[in-house]
C-alpha positions in Angstrom: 93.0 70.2 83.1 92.1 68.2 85.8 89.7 70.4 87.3 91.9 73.4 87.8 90.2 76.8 87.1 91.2 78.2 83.5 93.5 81.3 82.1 95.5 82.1 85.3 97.4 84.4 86.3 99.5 83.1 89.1 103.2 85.8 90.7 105.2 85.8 93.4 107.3 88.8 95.0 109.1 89.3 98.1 107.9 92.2 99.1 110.1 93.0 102.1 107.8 94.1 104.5 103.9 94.4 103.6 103.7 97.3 105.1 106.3 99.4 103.4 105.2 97.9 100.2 101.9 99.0 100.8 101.8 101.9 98.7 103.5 99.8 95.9 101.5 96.4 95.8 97.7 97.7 96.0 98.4 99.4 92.4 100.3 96.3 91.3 97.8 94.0 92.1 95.3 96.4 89.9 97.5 96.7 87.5 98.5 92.6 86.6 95.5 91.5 87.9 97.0 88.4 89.1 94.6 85.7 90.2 97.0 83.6 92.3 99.8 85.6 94.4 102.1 84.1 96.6 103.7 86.7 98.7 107.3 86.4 100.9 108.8 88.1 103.9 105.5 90.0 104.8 107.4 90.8 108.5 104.0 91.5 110.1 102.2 88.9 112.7 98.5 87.6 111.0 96.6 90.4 113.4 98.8 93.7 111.5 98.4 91.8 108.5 94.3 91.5 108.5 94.3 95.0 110.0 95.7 96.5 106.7 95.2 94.2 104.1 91.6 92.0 104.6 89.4 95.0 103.4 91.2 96.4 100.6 92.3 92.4 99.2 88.7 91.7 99.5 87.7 94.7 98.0 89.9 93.2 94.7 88.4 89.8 95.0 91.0 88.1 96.9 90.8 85.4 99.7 93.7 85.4 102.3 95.7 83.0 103.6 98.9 84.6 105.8 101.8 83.2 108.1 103.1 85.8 110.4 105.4 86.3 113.0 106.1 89.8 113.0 109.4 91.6 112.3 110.9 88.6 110.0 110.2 86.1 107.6 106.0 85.7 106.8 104.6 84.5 103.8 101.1 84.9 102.3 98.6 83.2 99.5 96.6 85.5 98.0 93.7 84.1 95.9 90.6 85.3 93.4 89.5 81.1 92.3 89.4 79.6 95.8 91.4 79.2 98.9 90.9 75.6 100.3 92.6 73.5 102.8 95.3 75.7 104.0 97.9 74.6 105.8 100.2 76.6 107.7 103.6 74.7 107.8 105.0 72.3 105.6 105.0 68.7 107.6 107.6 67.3 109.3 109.3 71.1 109.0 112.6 71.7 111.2 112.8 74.2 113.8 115.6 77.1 114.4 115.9 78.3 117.3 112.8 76.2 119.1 110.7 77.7 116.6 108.6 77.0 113.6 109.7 79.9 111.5 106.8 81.6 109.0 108.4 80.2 105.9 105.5 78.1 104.1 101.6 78.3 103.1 99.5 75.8 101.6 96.2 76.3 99.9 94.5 74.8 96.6 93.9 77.1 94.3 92.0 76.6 91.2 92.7 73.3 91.4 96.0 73.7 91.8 97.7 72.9 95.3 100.2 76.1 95.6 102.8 76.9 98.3 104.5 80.7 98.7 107.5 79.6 100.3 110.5 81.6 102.0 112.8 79.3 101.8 115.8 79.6 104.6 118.8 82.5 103.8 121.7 80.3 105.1 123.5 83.2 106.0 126.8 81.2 105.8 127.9 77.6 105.2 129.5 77.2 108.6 126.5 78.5 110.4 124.1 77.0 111.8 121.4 78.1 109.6 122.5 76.6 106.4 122.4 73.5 107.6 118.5 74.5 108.9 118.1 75.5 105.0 119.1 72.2 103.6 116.5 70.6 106.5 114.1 72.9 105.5 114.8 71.6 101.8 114.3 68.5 102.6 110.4 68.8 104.0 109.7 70.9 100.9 111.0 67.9 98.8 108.9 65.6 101.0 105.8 68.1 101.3 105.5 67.5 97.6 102.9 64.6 97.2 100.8 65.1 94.7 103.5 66.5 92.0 100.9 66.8 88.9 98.9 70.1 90.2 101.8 71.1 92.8 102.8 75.1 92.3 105.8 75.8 94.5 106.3 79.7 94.2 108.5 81.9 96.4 112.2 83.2 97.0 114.1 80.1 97.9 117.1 81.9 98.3 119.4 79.5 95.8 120.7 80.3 92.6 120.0 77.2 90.1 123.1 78.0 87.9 125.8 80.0 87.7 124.2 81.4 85.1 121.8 82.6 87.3 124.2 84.4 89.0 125.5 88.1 87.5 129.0 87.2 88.4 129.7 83.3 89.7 133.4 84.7 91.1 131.9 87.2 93.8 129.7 84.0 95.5 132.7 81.2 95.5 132.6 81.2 99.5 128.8 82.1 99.9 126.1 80.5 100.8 123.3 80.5 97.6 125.5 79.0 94.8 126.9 76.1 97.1 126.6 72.1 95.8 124.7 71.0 99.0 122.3 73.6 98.6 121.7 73.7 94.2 121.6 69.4 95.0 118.8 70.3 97.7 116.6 72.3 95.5 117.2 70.1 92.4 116.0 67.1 94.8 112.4 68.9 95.3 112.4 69.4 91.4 112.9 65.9 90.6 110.1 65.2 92.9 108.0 66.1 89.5 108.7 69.9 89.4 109.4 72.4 86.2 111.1 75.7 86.9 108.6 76.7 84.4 110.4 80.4 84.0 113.7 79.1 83.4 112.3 76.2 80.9 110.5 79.0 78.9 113.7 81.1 78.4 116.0 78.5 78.6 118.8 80.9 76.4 118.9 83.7 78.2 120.6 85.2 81.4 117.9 87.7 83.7 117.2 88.2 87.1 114.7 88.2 90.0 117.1 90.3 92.5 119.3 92.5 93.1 120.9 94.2 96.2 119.8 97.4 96.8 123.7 98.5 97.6 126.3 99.9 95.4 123.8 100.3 92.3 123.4 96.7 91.5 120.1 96.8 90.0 120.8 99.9 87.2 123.8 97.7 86.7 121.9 94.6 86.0 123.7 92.8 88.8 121.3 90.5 90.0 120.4 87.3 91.0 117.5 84.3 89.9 116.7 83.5 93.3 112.6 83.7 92.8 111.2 80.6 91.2 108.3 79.3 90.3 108.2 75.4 90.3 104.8 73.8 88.9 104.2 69.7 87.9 103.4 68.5 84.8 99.8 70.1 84.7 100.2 73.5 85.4 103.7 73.7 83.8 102.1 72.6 80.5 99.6 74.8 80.1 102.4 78.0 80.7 101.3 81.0 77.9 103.8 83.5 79.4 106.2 83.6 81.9 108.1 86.4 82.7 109.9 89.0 85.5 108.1 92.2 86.2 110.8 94.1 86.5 108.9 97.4 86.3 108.3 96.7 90.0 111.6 96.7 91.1 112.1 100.6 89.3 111.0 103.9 91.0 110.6 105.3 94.4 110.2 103.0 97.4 110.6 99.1 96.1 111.9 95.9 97.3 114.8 94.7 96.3 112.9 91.7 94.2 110.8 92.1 91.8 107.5 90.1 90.5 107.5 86.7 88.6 104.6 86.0 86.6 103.4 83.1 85.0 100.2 83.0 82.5 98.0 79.8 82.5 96.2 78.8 79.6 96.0 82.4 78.2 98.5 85.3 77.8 96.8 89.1 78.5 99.9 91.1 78.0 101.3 88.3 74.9 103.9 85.9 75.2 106.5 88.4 76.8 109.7 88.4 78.6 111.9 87.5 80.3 111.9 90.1 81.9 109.3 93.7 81.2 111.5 96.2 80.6 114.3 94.7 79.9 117.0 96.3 81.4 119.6 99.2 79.2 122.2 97.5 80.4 121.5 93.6 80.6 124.4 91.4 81.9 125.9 89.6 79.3 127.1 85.7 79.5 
């Protein structure tokens, strides 16, 4: 296993602002139990972020590593088997608007070098931001130099398919589903990369978001726009992989829900794809 650290769990979730999902992530973390977790879209700077998280993550056994900037973007690592050589921007990454936005963290992690990325929304093709995104793509592709024990883990805000995609019609002039930007994200995958999720459930249509308007999620009207990408070694040792959609339910959530993939071992069995599955999944 080259090293890396056995029987992990490793999710990712956009939480949409730590600190609203404070009440909701504390008790998630106890109750996966998740050794590796890359958080996205934290929207606090690193000061807010240590002020409400350091004591209680360490109290669960977790090393930090967070990217702030304070009311958008911010991404986090979270880690119980060893946070080494973080880096706190992918190399060579673009800027928007003279900044380095908080969109990628780097640290090894059991062995494993992992990155909890944010990847750019694009807002719209014309704009100037998509063509940021598929820059932004590009250093993500290059960041990737050791592909074998690479974990790339994150919303990157692209649907792979149109089956990943509750309705293909709705998204013709949108930005997500576009050639440029599926070719982008299929470049840093042939870099080396498994979307290990989509590669265990390769038959079946499910989702990582949904809009929180006009009753999309009871509706099953979602998106697969949270990935989790690993290289050959991580990706072959996958027990379980699977959407935690119980997080997405109740009072107070974001508007994605957890991904989960098991290393080595499966706690909960091989489940999914996605826990509970909805009443009313979306059909093909």
């Amino acid at each position: 296993m080259n090293g890396s650290v056995p029987g992990v769990r490793l999710a990712t979730w956009n939480v949409n602002s730590a600190l609203v999902r404070l009440p909701r992530l504390l008790p998630w973390l106890d109750e996966r139990a998740p050794d590796v977790v890359c958080l996205q879209e934290t929207k606090v700077t690193d000061e807010q972020f240590a002020e409400t998280f350091d004591a209680p993550l360490k109290e669960r056994g977790y090393e930090v590593a967070h990217v702030g900037e304070g009311r958008w973007n911010g991404v986090a690592l979270l880690s119980r088997v060893g946070l080494d050589d973080v880096a706190r921007e992918l190399p060579g990454v673009p800027r928007f608007a003279d900044a380095v936005e908080a969109r990628a963290v780097t640290a090894t992690c059991g062995g494993l070098r992992v990155t909890s990325v944010y990847v750019p929304n694009g807002r719209t093709p014309d704009d100037p931001h998509y063509a940021y995104k598929l820059e932004w793509l590009a250093a993500l592709r290059d960041a990737v130099t050791d592909p074998a024990t690479t974990v790339i883990a994150g919303d990157v805000n692209i649907a792979p398919t149109d089956e990943d995609v509750w309705d293909p019609a709705l998204f013709v002039d949108s930005t997500h589903v576009t050639p440029a930007e599926r070719a982008a994200l299929a470049a840093v995958q042939e870099r080396g990369l498994h979307d290990v999720v989509r590669d265990r459930w390769a038959a079946e249509r499910f989702f990582s978001y949904w809009d929180y308007r006009a009753g999309r999620f009871h509706q099953d009207q979602g998106m697969r726009i949270d990935l989790v990408l690993a290289g050959a070694d991580p990706a072959g040792r996958v027990a379980a992989a699977w959407v935690d959609r119980k997080a997405r339910k109740g009072s107070g959530p974001s508007d994605h829900a957890p991904v989960i993939v098991d290393l080595d071992t499966a706690p909960d069995g091989d489940i999914g794809p996605v826990i509970p599955p909805p009443s009313n999944p979306k059909r093909r």
